[in-house]
C-alpha positions as CSV (number, residue, x, y, z in Angstrom):
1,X,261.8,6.2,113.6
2,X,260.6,3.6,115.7
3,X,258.2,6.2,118.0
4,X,256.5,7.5,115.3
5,X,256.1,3.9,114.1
6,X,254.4,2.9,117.4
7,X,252.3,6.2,117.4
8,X,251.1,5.8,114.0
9,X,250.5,2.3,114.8
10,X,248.3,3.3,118.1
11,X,246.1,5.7,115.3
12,X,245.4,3.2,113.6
13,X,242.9,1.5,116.1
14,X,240.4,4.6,115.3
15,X,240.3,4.2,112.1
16,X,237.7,1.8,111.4
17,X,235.0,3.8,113.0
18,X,236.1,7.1,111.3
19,X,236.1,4.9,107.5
20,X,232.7,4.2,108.4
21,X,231.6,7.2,108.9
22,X,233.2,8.8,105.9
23,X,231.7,6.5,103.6
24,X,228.2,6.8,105.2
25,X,228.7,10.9,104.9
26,X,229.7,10.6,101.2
27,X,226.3,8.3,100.5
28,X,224.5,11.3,102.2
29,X,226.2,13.8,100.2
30,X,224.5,12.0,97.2
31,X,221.3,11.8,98.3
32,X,220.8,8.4,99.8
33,X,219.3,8.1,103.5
34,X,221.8,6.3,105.9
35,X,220.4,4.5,108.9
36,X,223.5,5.3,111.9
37,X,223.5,2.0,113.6
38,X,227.2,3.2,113.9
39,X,227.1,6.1,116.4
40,X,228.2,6.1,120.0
41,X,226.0,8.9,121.1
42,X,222.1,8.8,121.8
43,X,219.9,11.3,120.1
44,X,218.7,12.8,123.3
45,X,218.9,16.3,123.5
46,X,220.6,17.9,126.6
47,X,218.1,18.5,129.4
48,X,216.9,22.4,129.0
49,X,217.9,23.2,132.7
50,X,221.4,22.0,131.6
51,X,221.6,24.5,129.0
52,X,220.4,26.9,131.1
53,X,223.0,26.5,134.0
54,X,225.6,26.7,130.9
55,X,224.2,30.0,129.9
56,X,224.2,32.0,133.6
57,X,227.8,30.9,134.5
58,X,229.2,32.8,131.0
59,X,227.1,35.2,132.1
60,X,228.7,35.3,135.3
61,X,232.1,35.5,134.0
62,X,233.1,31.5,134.1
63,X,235.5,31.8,131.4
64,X,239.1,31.5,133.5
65,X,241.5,29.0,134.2
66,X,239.7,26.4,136.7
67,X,241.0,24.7,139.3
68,X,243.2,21.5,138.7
69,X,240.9,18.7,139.6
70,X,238.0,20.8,138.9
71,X,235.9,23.5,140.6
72,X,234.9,22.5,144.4
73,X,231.0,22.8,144.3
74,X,231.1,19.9,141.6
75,X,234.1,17.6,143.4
76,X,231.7,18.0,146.3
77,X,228.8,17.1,144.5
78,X,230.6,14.1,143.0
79,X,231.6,12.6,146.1
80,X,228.1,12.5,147.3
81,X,227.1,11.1,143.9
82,X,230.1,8.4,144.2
83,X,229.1,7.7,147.8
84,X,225.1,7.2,146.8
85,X,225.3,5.5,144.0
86,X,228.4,3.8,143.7
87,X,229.4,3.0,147.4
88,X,232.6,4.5,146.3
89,X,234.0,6.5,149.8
90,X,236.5,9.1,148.6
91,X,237.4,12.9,149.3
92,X,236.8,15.9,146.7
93,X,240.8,15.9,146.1
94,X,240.4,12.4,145.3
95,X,238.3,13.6,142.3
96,X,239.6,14.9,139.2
97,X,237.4,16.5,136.5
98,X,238.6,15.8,132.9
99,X,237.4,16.1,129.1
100,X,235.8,12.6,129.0
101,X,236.4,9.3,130.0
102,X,239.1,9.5,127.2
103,X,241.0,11.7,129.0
104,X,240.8,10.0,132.2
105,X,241.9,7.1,130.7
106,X,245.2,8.9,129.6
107,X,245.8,10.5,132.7
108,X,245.5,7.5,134.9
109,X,247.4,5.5,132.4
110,X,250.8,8.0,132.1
111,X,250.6,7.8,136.3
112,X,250.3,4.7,136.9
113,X,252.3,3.0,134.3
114,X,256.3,3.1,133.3
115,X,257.9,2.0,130.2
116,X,257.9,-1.9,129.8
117,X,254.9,-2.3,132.5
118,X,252.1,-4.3,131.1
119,X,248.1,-4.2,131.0
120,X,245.7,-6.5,130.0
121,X,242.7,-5.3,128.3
122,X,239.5,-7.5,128.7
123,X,237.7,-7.8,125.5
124,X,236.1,-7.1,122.9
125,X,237.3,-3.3,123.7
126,X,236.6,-0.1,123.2
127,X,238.4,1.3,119.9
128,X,240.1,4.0,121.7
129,X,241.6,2.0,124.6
130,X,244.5,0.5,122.6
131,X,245.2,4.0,120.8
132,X,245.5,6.1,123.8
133,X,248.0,2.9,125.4
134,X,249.7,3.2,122.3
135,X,250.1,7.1,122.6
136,X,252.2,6.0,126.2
137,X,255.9,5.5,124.9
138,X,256.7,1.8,126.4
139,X,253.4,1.0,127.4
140,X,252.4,-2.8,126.6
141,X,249.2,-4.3,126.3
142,X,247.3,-7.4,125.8
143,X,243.8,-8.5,125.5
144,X,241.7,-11.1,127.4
145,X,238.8,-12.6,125.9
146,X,236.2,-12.0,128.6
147,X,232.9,-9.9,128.0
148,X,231.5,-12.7,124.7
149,X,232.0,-15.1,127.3
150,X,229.9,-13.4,130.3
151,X,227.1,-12.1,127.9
152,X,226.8,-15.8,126.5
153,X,226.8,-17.4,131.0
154,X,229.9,-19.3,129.5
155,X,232.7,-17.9,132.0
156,X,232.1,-18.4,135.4
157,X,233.5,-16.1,137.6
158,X,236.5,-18.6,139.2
159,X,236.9,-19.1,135.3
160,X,237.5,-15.4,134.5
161,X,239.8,-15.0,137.3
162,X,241.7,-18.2,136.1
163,X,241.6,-16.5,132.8
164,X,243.3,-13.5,133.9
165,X,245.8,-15.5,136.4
166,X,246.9,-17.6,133.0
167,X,248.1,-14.3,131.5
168,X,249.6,-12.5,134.1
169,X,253.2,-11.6,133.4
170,X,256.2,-10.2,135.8
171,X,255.9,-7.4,134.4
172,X,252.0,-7.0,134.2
173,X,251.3,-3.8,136.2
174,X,247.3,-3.2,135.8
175,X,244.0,-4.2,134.3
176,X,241.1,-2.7,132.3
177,X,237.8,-2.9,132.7
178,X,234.5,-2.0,131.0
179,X,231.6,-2.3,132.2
180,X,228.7,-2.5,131.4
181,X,231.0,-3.0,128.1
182,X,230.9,-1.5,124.9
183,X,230.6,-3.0,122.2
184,X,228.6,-6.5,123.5
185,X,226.3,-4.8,126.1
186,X,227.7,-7.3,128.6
187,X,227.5,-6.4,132.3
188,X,229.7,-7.9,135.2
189,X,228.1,-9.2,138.0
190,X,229.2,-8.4,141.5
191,X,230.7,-12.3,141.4
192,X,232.6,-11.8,138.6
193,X,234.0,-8.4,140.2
194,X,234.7,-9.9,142.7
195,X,237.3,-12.6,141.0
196,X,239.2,-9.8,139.3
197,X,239.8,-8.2,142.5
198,X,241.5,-11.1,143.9
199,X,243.6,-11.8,141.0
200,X,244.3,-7.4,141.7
201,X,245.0,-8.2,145.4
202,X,247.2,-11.2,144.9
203,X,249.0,-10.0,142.2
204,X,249.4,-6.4,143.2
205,X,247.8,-5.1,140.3
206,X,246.2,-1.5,139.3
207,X,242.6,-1.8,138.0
208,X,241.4,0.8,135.7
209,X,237.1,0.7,135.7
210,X,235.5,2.3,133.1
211,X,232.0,3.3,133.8
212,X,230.7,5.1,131.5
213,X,227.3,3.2,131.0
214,X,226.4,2.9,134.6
215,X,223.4,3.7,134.1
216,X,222.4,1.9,131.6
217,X,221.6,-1.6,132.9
218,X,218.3,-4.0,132.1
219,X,216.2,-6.8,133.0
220,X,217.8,-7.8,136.4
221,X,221.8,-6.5,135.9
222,X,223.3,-4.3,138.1
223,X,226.1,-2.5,137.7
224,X,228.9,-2.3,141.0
225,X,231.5,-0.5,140.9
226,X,234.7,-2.7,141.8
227,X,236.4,-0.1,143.8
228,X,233.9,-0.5,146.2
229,X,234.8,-4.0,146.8
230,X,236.9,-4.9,149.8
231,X,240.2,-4.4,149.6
232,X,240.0,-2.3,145.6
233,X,239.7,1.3,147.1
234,X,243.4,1.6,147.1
235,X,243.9,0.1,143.6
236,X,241.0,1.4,141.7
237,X,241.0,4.3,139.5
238,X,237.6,4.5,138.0
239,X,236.6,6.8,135.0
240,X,233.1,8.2,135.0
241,X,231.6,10.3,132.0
242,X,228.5,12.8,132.2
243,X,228.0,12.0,128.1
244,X,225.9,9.2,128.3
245,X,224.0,9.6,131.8
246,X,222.9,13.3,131.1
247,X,223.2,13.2,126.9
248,X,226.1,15.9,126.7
249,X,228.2,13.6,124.6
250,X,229.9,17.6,123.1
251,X,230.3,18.6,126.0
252,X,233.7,16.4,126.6
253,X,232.7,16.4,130.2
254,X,233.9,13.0,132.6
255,X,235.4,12.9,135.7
256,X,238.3,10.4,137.8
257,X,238.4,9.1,141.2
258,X,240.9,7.6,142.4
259,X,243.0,6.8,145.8
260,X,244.9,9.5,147.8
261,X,248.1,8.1,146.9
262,X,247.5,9.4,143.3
263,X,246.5,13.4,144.5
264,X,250.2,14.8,143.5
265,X,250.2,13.1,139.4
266,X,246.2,12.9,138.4
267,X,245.3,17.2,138.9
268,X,249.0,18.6,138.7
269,X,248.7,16.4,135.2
270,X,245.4,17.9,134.2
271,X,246.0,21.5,134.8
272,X,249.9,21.4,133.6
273,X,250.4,18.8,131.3
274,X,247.0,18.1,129.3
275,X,244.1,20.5,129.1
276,X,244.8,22.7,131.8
277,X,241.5,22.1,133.0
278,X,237.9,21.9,131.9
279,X,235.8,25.0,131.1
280,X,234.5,26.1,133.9
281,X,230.8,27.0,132.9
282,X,230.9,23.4,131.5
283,X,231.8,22.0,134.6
284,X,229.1,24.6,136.4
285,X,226.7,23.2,133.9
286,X,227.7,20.0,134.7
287,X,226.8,20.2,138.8
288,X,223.3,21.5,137.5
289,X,222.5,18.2,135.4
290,X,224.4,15.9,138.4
291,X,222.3,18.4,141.2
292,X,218.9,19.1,139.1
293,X,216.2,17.0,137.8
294,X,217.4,13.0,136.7
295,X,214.5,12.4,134.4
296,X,216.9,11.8,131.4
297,X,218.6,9.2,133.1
298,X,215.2,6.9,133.4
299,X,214.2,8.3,130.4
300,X,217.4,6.9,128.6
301,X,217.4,4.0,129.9
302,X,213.7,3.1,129.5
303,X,214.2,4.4,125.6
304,X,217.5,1.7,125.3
305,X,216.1,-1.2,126.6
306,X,213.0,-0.8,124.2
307,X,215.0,-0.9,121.5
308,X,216.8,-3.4,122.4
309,X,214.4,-5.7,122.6
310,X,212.7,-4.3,119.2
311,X,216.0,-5.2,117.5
312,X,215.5,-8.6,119.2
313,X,211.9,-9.0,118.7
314,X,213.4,-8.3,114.8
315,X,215.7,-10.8,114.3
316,X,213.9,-13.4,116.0
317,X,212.7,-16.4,113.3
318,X,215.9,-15.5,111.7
319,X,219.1,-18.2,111.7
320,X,222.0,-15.5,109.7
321,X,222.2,-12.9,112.3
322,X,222.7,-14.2,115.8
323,X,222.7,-11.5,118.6
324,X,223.0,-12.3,122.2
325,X,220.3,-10.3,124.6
326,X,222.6,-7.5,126.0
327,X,222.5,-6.5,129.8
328,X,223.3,-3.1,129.2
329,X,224.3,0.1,127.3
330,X,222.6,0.3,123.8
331,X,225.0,-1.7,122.0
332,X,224.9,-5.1,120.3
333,X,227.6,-7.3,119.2
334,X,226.0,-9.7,116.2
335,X,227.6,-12.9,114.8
336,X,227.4,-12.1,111.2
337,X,229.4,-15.7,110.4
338,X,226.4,-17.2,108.3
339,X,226.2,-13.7,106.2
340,X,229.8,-13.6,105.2
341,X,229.6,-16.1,102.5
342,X,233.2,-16.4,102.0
343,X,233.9,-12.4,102.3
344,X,235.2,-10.2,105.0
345,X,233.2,-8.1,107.8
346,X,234.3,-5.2,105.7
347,X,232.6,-6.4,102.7
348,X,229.5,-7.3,104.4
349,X,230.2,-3.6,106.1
350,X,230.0,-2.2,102.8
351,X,227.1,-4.3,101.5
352,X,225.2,-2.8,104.0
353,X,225.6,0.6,103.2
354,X,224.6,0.0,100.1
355,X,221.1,-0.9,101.8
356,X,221.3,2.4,103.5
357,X,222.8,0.6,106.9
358,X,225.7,1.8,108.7
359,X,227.5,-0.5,111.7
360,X,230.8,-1.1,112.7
361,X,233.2,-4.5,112.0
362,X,234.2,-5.8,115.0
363,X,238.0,-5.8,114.0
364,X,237.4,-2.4,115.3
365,X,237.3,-3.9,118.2
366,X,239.6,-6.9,118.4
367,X,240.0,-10.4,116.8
368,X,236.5,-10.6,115.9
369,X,236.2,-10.8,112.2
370,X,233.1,-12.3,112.1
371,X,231.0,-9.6,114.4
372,X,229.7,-6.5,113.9
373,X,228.3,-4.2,116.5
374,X,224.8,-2.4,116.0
375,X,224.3,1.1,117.8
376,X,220.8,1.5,119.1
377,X,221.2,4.7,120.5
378,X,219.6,6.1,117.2
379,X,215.7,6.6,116.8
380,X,213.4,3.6,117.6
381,X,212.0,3.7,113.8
382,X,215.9,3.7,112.6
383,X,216.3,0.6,114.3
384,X,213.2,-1.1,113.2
385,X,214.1,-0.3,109.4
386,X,217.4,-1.3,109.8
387,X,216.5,-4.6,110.9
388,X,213.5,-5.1,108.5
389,X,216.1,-4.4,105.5
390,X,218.2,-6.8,107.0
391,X,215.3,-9.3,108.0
392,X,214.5,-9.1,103.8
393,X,218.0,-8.9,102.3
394,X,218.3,-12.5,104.5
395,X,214.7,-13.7,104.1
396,X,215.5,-17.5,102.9
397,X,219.0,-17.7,103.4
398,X,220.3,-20.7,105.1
399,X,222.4,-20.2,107.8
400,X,225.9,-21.1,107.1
């Protein structure tokens, strides 16, 4: 049964996270206080006048079948929002509301590719990129070691696009981006962007641009959206979540643009094929966070970057945990080679727990046995206990 095989197989690349998280639940169920350095959510709460939107449409009887792309008032207020802030030119049929980024992702994916067409993944990855390709009967994939390289100024961008022409294939239809990238915090530059679109231009290729940390960007990064480069508005389908920008991570809430030519596949999908839309009062409530007051967006951003640089100020003086300073999003992807001592990132995974310390391997998110990526999307004291556990479990230790 080869399909179930390959679905199984696609499964598989979310199971890391969810081992994690079991095993930190059960230490909780016993008593013992776990730090989540693991979690891909802030601990903001939803802004009150969010909530409030949410409530008056189910008063107002927003419980029916929506629209396929979405409702109109938020399509229109997207396009504004695209236009402003992303230099992204599109029409409200050109947007398609959709349960998350993840969904997006799936859409665009099932339209745009056929079986046997190819797409290269830069990494390290998201973990649920690779499952939902794998959930695409025929669908291929491969990775391109990019984002370590960026985050590190060790790819230029004439490198990267060199990179990407070295493992182009005949039957390579599309590429995937991320960024700002989960899970090494690195951010593409406009020059960097700008390589991949030629290597999209020459070579004819889709590019899929996931943004859901737009607005989470430090020091002097800035994120640019590569559909607004010349020549990418026709070959760009980006994917755009209100989870992290507004902190309604529950509220499965994201949204696609993408060109004209896609208008018949991406809402006939959404409406017939997938979801059959997103709940309207969520949607409703959506246009009052994207319309209303954009406090939390500063105020998340401001709260990342400070911990960021705590958990840097932390393992400063320190030679067994080596973390690059991340340009964005509130991730960081640590070289944990010096603290394996002969074991596997899954036994140093463990270890930590044990110290109350939960974080991901980074075989969750490709080749990287020897990384593991720290959340610090949790509470500013979390991550300064974390890291002063860590700082003494390694106080003295040689690096390796």
């Amino acid at each position: 049964m080869p399909r179930l095989a390959a679905v199984l197989e696609s499964l598989h690349f979310g199971y890391e996270p969810a081992q994690v998280a079991r095993a930190a639940a059960t230490r909780e169920a016993e008593g013992q206080r776990v730090l989540h350095l693991e979690r891909d959510e802030t601990d903001f709460p939803t802004p009150p006048h969010v909530l409030e939107a949410l409530t008056a449409a189910l008063q107002a009887g927003e419980t029916h079948y929506p629209p396929p792309g979405g409702v109109l008032p938020l399509r229109v207020a997207l396009v504004e929002k695209l236009d402003r802030e992303n230099g992204i030119s599109c029409h409200p049929e050109d947007v398609v509301v959709t349960a998350g980024a993840t969904h997006g992702l799936g859409m665009a994916v099932r339209a745009l590719l056929a079986p046997d067409d190819e797409i290269l993944v830069l990494t390290p990855y998201w973990p649920t990129v690779p499952g939902v390709l794998g959930l695409v009967e025929g669908v291929r994939w491969r990775g391109v070691s990019a984002y370590l390289d960026v985050l590190e100024d060790a790819l230029a961008p004439e490198a990267l696009a060199a990179r990407l022409r070295a493992n182009l294939r005949p039957w390579t239809r599309a590429l995937h981006l991320n960024t700002p990238n989960n899970p090494t915090g690195a951010v593409l530059s406009r020059e960097h962007l700008a390589a991949v679109a030629a290597v999209a231009c020459e070579h004819d290729l889709w590019v899929l641009s996931d943004e859901t940390y737009e607005h989470l960007v430090f020091d002097d990064a800035e994120h640019v959206s590569i559909a607004a480069l010349p020549g990418m508005a026709n070959r760009t389908v980006s994917l755009f979540s209100f989870s992290v920008s507004y902190a309604m991570p529950g509220w499965r809430l994201g949204y696609v643009v993408s060109p004209p030519a896609l208008r018949p596949a991406l809402g006939p999908e959404l409406a017939a094929l997938t979801t059959r839309g997103v709940f309207p009062a969520v949607q409703l409530a959506g246009l009052a966070a994207l319309t209303g007051p954009q406090r939390v967006i500063e105020t998340t951003r401001q709260a990342c970057c400070e911990r960021r640089d705590l958990f840097l100020a932390q393992l400063a003086g320190q030679s067994v945990l080596r973390a690059a300073r991340p340009s964005g999003t509130f991730y960081a992807f640590v070289d944990v080679a010096a603290a394996l001592e002969r074991r596997t990132v899954w036994d140093l995974v463990r270890e930590w727990l044990e110290l109350g310390i939960a974080v991901l391997p980074g075989t969750a998110f490709g080749p990287y046995p020897e990384r593991v990526r720290f959340s610090l999307a949790t509470r500013r004291d979390d991550v300064g206990e974390a890291t002063r556990r860590l700082r003494e479990r390694y106080a003295g230790t040689p690096a390796g």
